[in-house]
Structure formats: structure tokens, C-alpha cells
C-alpha positions in Angstrom: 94.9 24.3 -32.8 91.0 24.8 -32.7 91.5 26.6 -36.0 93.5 25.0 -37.9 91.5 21.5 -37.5 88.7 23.3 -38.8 89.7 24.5 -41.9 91.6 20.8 -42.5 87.7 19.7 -42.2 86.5 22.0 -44.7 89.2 21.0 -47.0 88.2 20.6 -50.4 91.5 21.7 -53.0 95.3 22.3 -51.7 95.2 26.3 -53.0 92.2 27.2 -51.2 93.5 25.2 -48.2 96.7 26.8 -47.9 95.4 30.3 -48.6 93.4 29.4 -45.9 95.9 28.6 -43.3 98.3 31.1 -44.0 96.1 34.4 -44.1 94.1 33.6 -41.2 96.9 32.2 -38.9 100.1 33.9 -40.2 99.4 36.2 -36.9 98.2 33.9 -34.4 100.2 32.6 -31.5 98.8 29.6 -32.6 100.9 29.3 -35.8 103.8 30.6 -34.6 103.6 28.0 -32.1 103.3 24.8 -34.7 106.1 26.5 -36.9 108.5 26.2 -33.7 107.5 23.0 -33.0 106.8 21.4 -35.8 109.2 20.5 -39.3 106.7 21.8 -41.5 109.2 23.3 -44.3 108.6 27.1 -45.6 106.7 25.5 -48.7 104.4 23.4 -47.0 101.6 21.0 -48.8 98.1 20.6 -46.8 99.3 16.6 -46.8 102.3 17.8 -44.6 99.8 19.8 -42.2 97.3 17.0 -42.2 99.9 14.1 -40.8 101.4 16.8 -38.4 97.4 18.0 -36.9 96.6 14.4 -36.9 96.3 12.8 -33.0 93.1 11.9 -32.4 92.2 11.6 -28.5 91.5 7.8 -27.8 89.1 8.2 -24.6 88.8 5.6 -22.0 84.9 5.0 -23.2 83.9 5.3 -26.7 80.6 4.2 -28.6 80.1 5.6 -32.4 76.1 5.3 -31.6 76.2 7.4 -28.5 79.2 9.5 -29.0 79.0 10.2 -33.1 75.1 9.3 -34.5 73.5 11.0 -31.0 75.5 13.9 -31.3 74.4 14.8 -34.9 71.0 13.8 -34.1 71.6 16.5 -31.2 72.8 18.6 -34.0 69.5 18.4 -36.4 67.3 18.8 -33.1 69.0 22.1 -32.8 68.9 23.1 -36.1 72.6 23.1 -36.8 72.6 20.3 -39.1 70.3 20.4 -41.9 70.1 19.4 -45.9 70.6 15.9 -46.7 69.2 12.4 -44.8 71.4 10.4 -42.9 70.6 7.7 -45.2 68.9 8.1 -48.8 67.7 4.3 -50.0 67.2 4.0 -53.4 65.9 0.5 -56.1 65.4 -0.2 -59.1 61.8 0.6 -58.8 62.9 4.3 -57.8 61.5 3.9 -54.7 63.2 5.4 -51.4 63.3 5.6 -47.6 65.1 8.7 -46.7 66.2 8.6 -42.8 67.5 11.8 -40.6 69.8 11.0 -37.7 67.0 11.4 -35.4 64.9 9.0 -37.6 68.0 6.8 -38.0 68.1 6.9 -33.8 64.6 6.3 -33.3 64.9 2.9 -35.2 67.4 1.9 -34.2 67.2 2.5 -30.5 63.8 -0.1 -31.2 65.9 -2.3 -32.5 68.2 -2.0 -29.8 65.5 -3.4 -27.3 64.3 -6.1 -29.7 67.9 -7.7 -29.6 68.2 -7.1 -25.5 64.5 -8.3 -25.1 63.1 -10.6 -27.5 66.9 -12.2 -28.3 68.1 -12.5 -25.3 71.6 -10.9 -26.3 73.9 -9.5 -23.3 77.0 -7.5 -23.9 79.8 -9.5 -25.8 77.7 -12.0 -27.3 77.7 -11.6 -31.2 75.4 -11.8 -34.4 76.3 -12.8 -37.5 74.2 -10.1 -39.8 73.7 -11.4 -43.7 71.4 -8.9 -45.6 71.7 -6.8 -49.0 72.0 -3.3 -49.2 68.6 -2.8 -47.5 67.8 -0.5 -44.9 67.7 -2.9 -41.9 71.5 -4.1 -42.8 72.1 -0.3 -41.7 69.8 -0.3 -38.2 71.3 -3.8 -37.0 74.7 -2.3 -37.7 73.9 0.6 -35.3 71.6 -1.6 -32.5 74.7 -3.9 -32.2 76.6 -1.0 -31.2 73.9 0.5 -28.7 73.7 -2.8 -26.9 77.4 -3.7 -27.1 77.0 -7.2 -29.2 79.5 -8.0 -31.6 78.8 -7.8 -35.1 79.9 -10.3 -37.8 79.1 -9.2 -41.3 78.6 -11.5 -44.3 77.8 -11.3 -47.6 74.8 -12.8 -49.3 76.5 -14.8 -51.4 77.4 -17.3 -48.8 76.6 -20.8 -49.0 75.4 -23.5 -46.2 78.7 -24.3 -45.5 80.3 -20.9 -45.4 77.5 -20.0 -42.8 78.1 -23.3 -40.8 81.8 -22.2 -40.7 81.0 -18.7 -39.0 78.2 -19.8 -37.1 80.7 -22.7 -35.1 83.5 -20.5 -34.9 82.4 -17.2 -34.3 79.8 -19.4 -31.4 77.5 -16.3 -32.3 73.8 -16.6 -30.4 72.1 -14.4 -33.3 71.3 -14.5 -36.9 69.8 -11.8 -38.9 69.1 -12.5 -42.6 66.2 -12.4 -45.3 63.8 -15.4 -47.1 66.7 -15.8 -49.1 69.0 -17.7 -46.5 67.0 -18.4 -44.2 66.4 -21.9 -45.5 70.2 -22.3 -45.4 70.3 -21.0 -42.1 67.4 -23.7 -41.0 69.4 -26.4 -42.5 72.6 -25.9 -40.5 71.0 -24.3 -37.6 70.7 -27.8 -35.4 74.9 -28.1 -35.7 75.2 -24.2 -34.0 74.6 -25.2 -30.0 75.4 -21.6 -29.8 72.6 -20.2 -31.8 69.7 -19.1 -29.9 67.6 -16.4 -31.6 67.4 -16.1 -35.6 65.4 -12.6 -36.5 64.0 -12.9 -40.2 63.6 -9.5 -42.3 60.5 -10.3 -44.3 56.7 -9.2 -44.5 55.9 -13.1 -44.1 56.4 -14.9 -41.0 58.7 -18.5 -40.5 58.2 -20.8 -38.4 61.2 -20.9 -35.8 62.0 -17.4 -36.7 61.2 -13.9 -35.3 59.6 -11.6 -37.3 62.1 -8.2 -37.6 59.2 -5.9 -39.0 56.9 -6.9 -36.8 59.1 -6.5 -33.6 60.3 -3.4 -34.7 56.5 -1.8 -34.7 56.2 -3.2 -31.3 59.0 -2.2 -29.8 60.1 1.1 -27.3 62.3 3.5 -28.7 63.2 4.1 -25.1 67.0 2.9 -24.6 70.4 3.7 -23.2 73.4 3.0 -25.1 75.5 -0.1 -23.4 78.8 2.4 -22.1 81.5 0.1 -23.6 84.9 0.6 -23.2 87.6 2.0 -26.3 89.0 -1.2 -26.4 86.4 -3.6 -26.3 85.0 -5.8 -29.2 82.9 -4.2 -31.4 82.8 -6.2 -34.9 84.4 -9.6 -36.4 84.9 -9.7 -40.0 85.7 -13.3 -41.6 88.9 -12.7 -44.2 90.0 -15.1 -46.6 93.9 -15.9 -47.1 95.9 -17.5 -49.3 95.8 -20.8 -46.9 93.7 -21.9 -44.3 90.2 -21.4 -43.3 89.0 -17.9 -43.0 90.0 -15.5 -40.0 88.1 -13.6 -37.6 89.6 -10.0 -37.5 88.5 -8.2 -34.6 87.6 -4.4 -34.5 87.4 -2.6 -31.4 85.0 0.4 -30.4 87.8 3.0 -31.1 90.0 1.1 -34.3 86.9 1.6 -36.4 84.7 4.2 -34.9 87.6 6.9 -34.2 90.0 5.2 -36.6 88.1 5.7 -39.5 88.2 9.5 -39.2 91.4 9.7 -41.1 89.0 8.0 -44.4 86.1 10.5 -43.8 88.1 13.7 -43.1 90.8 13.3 -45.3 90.8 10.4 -48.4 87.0 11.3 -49.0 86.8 14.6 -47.8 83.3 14.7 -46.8 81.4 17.5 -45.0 77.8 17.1 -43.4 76.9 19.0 -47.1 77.7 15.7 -48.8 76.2 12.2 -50.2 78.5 9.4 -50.4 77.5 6.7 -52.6 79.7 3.6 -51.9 78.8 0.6 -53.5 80.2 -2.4 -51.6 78.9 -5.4 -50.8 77.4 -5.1 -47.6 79.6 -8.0 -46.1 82.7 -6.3 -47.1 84.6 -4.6 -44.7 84.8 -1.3 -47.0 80.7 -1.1 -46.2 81.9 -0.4 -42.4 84.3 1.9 -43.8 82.5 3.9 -46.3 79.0 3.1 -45.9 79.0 3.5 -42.1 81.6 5.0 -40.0 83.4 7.4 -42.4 80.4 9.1 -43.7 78.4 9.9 -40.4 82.0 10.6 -38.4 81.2 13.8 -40.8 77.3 13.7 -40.7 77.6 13.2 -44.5 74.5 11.4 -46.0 74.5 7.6 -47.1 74.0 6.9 -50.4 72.4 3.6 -51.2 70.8 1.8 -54.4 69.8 -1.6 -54.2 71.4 -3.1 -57.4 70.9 -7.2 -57.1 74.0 -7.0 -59.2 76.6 -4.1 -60.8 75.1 -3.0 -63.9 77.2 0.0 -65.4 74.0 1.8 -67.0 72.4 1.8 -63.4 75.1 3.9 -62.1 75.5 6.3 -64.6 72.2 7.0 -64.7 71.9 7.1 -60.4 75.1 9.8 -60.4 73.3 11.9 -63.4 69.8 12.0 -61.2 70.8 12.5 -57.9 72.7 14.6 -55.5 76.0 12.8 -55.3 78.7 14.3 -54.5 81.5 11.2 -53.5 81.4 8.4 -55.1 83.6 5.3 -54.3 83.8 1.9 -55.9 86.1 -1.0 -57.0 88.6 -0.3 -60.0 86.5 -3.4 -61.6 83.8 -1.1 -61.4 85.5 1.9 -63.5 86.9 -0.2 -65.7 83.4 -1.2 -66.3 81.9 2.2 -66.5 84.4 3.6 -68.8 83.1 0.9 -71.5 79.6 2.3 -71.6 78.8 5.4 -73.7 79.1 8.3 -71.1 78.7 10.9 -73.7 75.0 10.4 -72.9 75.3 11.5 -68.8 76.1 14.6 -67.1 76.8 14.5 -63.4 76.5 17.8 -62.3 76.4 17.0 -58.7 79.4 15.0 -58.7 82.7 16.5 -57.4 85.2 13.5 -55.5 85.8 10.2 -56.8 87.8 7.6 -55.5 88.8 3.7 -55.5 89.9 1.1 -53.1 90.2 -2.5 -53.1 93.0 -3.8 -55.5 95.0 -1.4 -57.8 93.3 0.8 -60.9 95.3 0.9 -63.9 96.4 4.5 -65.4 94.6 3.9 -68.7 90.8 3.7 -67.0 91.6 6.8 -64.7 92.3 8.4 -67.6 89.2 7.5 -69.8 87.1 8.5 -66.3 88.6 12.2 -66.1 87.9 12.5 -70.2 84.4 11.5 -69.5 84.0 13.5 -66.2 86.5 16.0 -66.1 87.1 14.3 -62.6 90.0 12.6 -61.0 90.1 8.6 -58.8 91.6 9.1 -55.9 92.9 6.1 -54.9 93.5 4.4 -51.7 94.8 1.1 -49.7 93.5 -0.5 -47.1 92.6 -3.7 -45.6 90.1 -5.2 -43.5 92.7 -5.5 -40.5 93.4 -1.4 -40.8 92.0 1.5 -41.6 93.3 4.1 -44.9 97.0 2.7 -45.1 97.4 5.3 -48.1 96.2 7.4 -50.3 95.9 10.3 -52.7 94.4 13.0 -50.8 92.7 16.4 -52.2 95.8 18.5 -52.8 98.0 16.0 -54.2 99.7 15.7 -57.0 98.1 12.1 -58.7 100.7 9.7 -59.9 98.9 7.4 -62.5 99.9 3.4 -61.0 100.7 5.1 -57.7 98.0 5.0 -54.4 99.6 7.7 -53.1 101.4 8.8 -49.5 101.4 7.1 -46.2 97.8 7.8 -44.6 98.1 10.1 -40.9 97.2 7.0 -39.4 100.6 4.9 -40.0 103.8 5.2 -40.1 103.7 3.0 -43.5 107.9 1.8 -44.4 109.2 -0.6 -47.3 110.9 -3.4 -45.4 113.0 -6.6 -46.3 112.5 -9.9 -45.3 114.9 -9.3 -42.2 112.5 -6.1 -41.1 114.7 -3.5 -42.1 113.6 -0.8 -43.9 114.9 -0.6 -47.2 116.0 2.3 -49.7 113.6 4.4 -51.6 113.1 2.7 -54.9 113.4 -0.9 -54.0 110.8 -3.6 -53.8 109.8 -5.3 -50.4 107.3 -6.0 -47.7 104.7 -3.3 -47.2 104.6 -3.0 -43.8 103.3 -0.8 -40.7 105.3 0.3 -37.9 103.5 -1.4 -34.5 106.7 -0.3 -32.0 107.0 1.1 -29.6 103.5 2.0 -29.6 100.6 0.1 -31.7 98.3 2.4 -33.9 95.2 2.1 -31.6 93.3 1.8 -35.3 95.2 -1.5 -36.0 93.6 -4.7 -36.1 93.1 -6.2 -32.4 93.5 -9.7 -33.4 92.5 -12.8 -35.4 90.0 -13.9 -32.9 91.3 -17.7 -31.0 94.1 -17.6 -33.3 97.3 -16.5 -31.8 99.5 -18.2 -34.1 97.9 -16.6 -37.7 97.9 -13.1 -35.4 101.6 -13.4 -34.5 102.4 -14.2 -38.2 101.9 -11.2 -39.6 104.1 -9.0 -37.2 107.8 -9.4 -38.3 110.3 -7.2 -36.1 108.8 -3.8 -35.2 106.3 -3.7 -38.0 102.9 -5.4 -39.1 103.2 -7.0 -42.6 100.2 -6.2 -44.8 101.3 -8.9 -47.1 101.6 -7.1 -50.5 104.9 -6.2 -51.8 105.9 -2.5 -53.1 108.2 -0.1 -53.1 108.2 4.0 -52.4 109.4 6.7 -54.5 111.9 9.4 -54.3 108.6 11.7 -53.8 107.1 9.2 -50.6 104.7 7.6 -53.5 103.5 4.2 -52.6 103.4 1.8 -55.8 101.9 -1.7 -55.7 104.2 -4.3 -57.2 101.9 -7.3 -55.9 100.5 -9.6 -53.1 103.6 -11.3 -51.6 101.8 -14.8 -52.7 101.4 -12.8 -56.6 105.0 -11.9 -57.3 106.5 -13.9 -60.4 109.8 -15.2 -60.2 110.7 -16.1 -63.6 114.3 -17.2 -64.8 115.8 -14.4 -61.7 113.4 -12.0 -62.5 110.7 -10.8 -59.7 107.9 -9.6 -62.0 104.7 -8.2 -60.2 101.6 -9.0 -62.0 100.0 -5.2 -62.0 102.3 -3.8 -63.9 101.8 -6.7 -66.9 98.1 -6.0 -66.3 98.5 -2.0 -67.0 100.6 -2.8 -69.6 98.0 -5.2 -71.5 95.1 -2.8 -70.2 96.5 -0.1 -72.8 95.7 -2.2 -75.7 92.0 -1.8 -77.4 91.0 -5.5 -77.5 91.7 -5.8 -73.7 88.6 -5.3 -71.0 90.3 -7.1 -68.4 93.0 -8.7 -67.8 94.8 -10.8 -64.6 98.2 -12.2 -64.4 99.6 -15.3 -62.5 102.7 -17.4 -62.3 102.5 -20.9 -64.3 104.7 -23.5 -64.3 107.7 -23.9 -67.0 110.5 -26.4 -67.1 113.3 -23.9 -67.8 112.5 -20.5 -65.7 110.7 -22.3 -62.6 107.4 -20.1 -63.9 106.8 -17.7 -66.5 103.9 -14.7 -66.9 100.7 -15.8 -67.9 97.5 -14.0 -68.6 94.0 -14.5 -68.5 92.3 -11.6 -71.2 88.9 -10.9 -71.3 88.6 -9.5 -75.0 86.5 -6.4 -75.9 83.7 -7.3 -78.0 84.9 -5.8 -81.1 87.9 -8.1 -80.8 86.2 -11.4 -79.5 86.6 -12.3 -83.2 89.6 -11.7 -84.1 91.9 -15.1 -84.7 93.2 -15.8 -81.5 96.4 -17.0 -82.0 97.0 -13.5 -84.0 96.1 -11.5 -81.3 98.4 -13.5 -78.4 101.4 -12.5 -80.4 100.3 -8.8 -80.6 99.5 -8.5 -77.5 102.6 -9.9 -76.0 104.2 -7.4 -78.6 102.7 -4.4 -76.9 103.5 -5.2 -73.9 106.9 -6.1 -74.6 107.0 -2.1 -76.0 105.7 -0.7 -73.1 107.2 -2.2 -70.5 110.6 -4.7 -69.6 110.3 -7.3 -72.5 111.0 -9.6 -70.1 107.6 -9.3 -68.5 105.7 -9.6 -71.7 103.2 -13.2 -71.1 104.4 -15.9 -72.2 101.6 -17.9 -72.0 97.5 -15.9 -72.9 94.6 -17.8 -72.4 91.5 -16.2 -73.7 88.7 -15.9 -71.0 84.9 -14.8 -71.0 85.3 -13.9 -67.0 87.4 -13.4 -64.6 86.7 -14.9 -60.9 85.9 -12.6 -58.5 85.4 -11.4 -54.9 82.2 -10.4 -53.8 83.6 -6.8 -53.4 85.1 -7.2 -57.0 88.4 -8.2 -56.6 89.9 -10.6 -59.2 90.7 -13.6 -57.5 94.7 -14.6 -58.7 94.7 -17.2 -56.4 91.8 -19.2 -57.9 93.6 -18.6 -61.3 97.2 -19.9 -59.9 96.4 -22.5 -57.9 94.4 -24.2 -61.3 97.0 -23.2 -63.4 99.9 -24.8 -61.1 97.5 -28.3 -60.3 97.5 -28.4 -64.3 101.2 -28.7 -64.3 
């Protein structure tokens, strides 16, 4: 079993990977042993082998600092792991910090003591962490683990409000950020009774405030890593619904730190060889996933570039001059990229690519593997889970699909009743929680057992996005539940509009939503970002040809009804269009 595991970590194409398998264990016991007990058919893919090898051992103690960084740090002491940093920092200035895992221990082990010592912090208690993609976002992440706080991401975007919000419900005792919020920290600071410490990243000092650099030259890099238990609280990420204030989704020790294996090994494919550039917000939950745990689970260097915003010429130009070899961002992203001339970069170092966060339509996956020669692998996921699906190396890519059910899940199509339905037909994306609960499931919306028992329906875990799965076991996105259209009968799932409108020249980007109508109940509308040879083009001239192509490529009755010409489109901080924002306007217009 030793054997086989390994060469499913050194996977990197289905042929070589099968090859693999068969010639060196078509004569072991060992084989003959998972072909008898196993369903495995005679033509077997390496996605079949990797859900049957995958069960991960869920120990009774677990820390990712102790039991994954120190153990690669072991590694480099020994000389068994050498080549690329740990983590590779990069601006726009071209300067960098490059960190091995024993530098990356050393630090953070000081930093450790600075939040035991100087803040006061004992197991349990949490820290609400808002920084950029610096270095120091990195160490508190891995000092919060060492000394068993919880830690509570968010982005930099937040506002005094937003901050109040988390700080009161969270109760956290510690606040990490930079100059740039820490006046809106000082302002809402006497409402937190909780709030004891506030640790400031910058070369000045402020008043009321503890200097991180400062401490961190001071400080031991003596310390022992807090011995916390599998199951114990180990991060709180604030997610936004459709209703309601936003929820605290807890991650335990193992749900992340072991959980996340199934990204690392598998959907990215990374080896301690490789640098994965990821280029999420850091108070995203894909940052833990691909910035943090997935990586270094492999020993696979961090990428990092601190862009103050997305510019598409930036990253070009970063994958042509550096070692990259994975590369993950938002299908916003590509979409963006595939606009810019790319005739004029060459990324020899460059060999995986994949997207998460909301569907990528067929037509930019296209223009990417034209201008790269590479395929997106895309997967699915959300902050309460780890990879739901995905394409994997070795599998056949279905433009519009995100592939197969990851090893993690046992991923069905359901009804509203919690049955599973046939193959082919639209429902509730769910996750099967019974009789046993995927250990790398969401523990719960912290203090909220009511929006926690909402989203479990029968035996399964609703994700809240509708689909449906093919003949084949492909996944396809139809919508959010809140998203689907239901239009004179007709359920219409705003993706499939957008892919359709996508395909036309004069589109850039595009997002659909239901809007009100007298005679269907709602009709499709979208919002069209033009391209700037189109921008102008008489308007009313372009709505009817656009709603012409659609009507040619897809059902005519999804074509829009209703286009409204946009310069943006509102967004996440991760890059997410936000429908909701668009719907709920559109709907209060009548």
C-alpha cells in the first residue's frame, strides 16, 4: 500500500501513472491484494485508484505546525529536502524575502512567544488577523497554530463596521493588522470588551499598540508547540449568505490541516519540486487552502506577489520570470488574462493550471490553452469543505464541467425531499454526512445552531448550489439555489446564459439574474460588460444581437430578455461576481 501511495504522490499525467502502477505492482502481493478487494474494473483510470487509496488516518492529536512544517524543516536539516523556499515573497519593486522551513520555523516559533507573552493569549482564545499578502500574514497564520489560538481571517477591504461585527461576535482578545486599519480598529476598539492586545505590523510605532517588528527581534525562538487535539478549533472564517449577518465557520486541526491533502496531492498535484503561485485574497478561505495548507502538506514552495490590486500585465510578466510551476486563480482572473496580448510571454516554467471559486466558461479555457498550450483544471469548493470536485491530472476535461466527486465526499445530486436523483437531472448539490461525517467537513457555524442545522437536509449536507451529474459522473454547475431563474415554467440557471453570451466578441463579462415581469413571474436579464472595440457600437443594436446569439447557441428560451449595459460588475474580494447585489436592485426596482 506503501507503494502505491507513492507513486499517486508523484503523479503528474494518467499514462505515466498507470504505466507506473501496473509494471511495478502487477507482481506484488500487494496488488493482487487491492484487485481482490477492491472494484477497480480491468481498465482502470488513476481517478478510480486515487478515491479507492484515499483514507487518510485522523490521529487523536494533530497540529499542521508540529506535525507537517517541523517535519520538512526536519527534512531540509537533513538534507532530504532541498531546491525551492518554503515561501518566495515578491512586489512590485522586485524585491523579495525567500524563507526555508527552518527559517519559516524560526519566525514563527518568535512569534509564537510574542502572542503567549506580550498578548496574553491562552489556548482557545482567538485573533482576528487583517493583513495583505505580506510575509507576516504567513507567520501569524503558523504562530496561531503553535500556540493553539484560533484564527479569524479578514480581508483588507473591511470597513469599521465590518470589523466591529467580528470583533463582538467572534469576542476575539487579539488584533493583528497594518497602518492602514489600524485607525479603524482604534475607533471601534472601546465597543470590543473582549479585545485586549492589538499587534501593529509597521516600522513606526502607535500609541496603544504593540509593535510586531520590534517584538519579533526581541523575542526567543525557543517554543513548544501547544499539543491540540484533531478536533479542536483551529480557524473561524466569517461567510457571507444570501440573508443574515455573516457566519462563523469553524475549522478544526484535522478538517483543514489533514483535510486539505486531497487539494495538494491530487487537484494541484504538487511535489516538494514545485512553486504554487495562488493569488487570493488573503482573507479568503482559498488563501488557507492554497496559500497555506495544500502547498506545504507537500513541502511545495509559496508563491507570493504583492499586487495592491489584479493587474493582468503583472501576472504575465511574474509567470514568464519566475519558476512557477502551478498557478491557481479566479476564472475572473483568466477571463482577464486572456484579453491582454500573450503573444508577448513565454512561460517556460509553467506546467498545471487550475481555477476555483465560481464557474469558468469554456470559451476562456480555450483562449488560455491557445495561448499556453496548457489546460484549467477546475475545481469546487467552499469555505465550509475542502475540494468537493474537480478535474484531476488524468482526466478527460469537459469544457462547462468541474469535474468528478473529489476522494474526500461522497458528492450525490439530491431533490428537495433528500433523495438522490437520476443522472441527468437538476437538484441540490449535496454531501453525504450519514452514517459517518467526513472528518474534513465544516464543524459548525460557531453560536449558531439553527443556520448550522439548516444546511443538513436528510443524510446529506446541502452546499446550496444546484447541478446535476452526467452519464460519465461529471459534475455541471446549473447555479446557486438563490440564482436559478424560474421564468414562465422554465428553471434557467444563469451560467449557462453567461457561457452562451461569453462566446460573442463584444462580451468581456457578463452576469445573469432574475428580474421581475408581469406575465412569466421573472425573466433572464443580463448585465454585459462590453469589450472596448464594441463600447461604441449603438446599444440598442447590439442587445438584439446578442440575444440572437444566444438564442443560436443555446434553448431560445434562455436568451435575455432584458440587457443592461455595465462598465463593472460587483465583486467579491476573491473575485466572485456578486448576483445577489445585482438581483436584489433589480427586484427593489420593480
Amino acid at each position: 500500500m506503501n507503494l502505491l501511495n507513492s507513486f499517486c504522490r508523484k503523479l503528474r499525467c494518467r499514462e505515466q501513472f498507470v504505466y507506473q502502477l501496473q509494471s511495478k505492482c502487477t507482481k506484488s502481493i500487494w496488488w493482487h491484494q487491492i484487485r481482490k478487494k477492491s472494484s477497480l474494473p480491468q481498465n482502470f483510470t488513476s481517478y478510480e485508484i486515487l478515491r479507492q487509496l484515499y483514507n487518510p488516518h485522523i490521529p487523536e492529536f494533530f497540529n499542521f505546525a508540529k506535525d507537517v512544517l517541523d517535519e520538512w524543516e526536519a527534512k531540509e536539516k537533513r538534507g532530504e529536502k532541498s531546491g525551492q523556499p518554503a515561501l518566495w515573497w515578491v512586489n512590485d519593486r522586485r524585491e523579495e524575502i525567500r524563507w526555508s522551513f527552518e527559517e519559516l520555523g524560526f519566525h514563527s516559533r518568535c512569534l509564537a512567544n510574542i502572542l503567549s507573552e506580550e498578548c496574553q493569549l491562552q489556548r482557545g482564545d482567538r485573533v482576528l488577523l487583517i493583513l495583505p499578502r505580506i510575509p507576516e500574514w504567513w507567520l501569524v497564520n503558523i504562530a496561531c497554530l503553535r500556540t493553539g489560538t484560533v484564527l479569524i481571517p479578514g480581508t483588507s477591504q473591511l470597513t469599521a463596521r465590518d470589523i466591529l461585527h467580528r470583533l463582538q461576535t467572534s469576542r476575539a482578545k487579539c488584533v493583528v493588522t497594518d497602518e492602514s486599519l489600524a485607525p479603524l480598529l482604534d475607533s471601534v476598539a472601546p465597543q470590543c470588551s473582549s479585545l485586549q492586545s492589538k499587534l501593529l505590523v509597521s516600522p513606526r510605532k502607535r500609541e496603544g499598540w504593540l509593535n510586531f517588528g520590534e517584538l519579533l527581534r526581541r523575542a526567543s525562538g525557543n517554543h513548544v508547540c501547544v499539543n491540540t487535539k484533531s478536533d479542536e478549533a483551529m480557524t473561524i472564517f466569517f461567510t457571507s449568505g444570501t440573508t443574515g449577518s455573516p457566519k462563523m465557520t469553524q475549522h478544526s486541526h484535522c478538517s483543514y490541516g489533514i483535510g486539505l491533502t486531497v487539494n495538494g496531492r491530487y487537484w494541484l498535484d504538487l511535489t516538494h519540486r514545485d512553486v504554487m503561485w495562488n493569488t487570493s485574497d488573503t482573507g479568503w478561505a482559498k488563501s488557507a487552502w492554497s496559500s497555506v495548507f495544500a502547498p506545504w502538506i507537500q513541502g511545495a514552495c509559496v508563491f507570493v506577489h504583492h499586487m495592491p490590486r489584479f493587474e493582468s500585465s503583472t501576472v504575465l510578466e511574474t509567470l514568464s520570470s519566475y519558476p512557477i510551476t502551478t498557478f491557481c486563480t479566479a476564472p475572473t482572473a483568466y477571463r482577464m488574462l486572456v484579453q491582454e496580448d500573450m503573444s508577448r510571454f513565454s512561460f517556460p516554467s509553467l506546467q498545471h493550471c487550475l481555477c476555483a471559486g465560481e464557474p469558468i466558461n469554456p470559451e476562456v479555457m480555450g483562449k488560455w490553452r491557445e495561448a499556453t498550450g496548457l489546460d484549467i483544471y477546475e475545481g469546487y469548493g467552499q469555505t465550509e469543505t475542502v475540494l468537493i470536485a474537480g478535474t484531476f491530472k488524468g482526466m478527460k476535461i469537459k469544457p462547462g464541467s468541474f469535474g468528478k466527486p473529489s476522494p474526500a465526499y461522497d458528492v450525490q445530486v439530491i431533490d428537495d425531499e433528500g433523495n438522490i436523483v437520476s443522472q441527468g437531472k437538476e437538484g441540490h448539490l449535496a454531501i453525504r454526512v450519514r452514517p459517518h461525517k467526513p472528518f474534513s467537513l465544516f464543524t459548525e457555524y460557531t453560536d449558531d445552531a439553527q443556520r448550522t442545522a439548516e444546511c443538513f437536509r436528510g443524510d446529506f449536507y446541502l452546499t446550496g448550489d444546484r447541478g446535476l451529474q452526467d452519464e460519465d459522473g461529471y459534475l455541471w454547475f446549473v447555479g446557486r439555489a438563490d440564482d436559478v431563474i424560474l421564468s414562465a415554467g422554465y428553471r434557467i440557471g444563469p451560467f449557462e446564459v453567461e457561457n452562451a453570451l461569453i462566446e460573442h466578441d463584444a462580451v468581456a463579462e457578463s452576469a445573469v439574474v432574475s428580474s421581475p415581469d408581469p406575465v412569466r413571474g421573472e425573466v433572464v436579464k443580463a448585465f454585459v460588460v462590453l469589450s472596448s472595440e464594441f463600447k461604441t457600437r449603438d446599444h440598442d443594436e447590439l442587445r438584439a444581437e446578442l440575444q440572437t446569439h444566444v438564442k443560436r447557441v443555446t434553448a431560445p428560451y434562455k436568451y435575455p430578455r432584458k440587457i443592461e449595459f455595465v462598465n463593472q460588475l460587483p465583486k467579491t474580494v476573491s473575485g466572485k461576481i456578486r448576483r445577489v447585489e445585482l438581483r436584489n436592485k433589480e427586484w427593489e426596482r420593480g
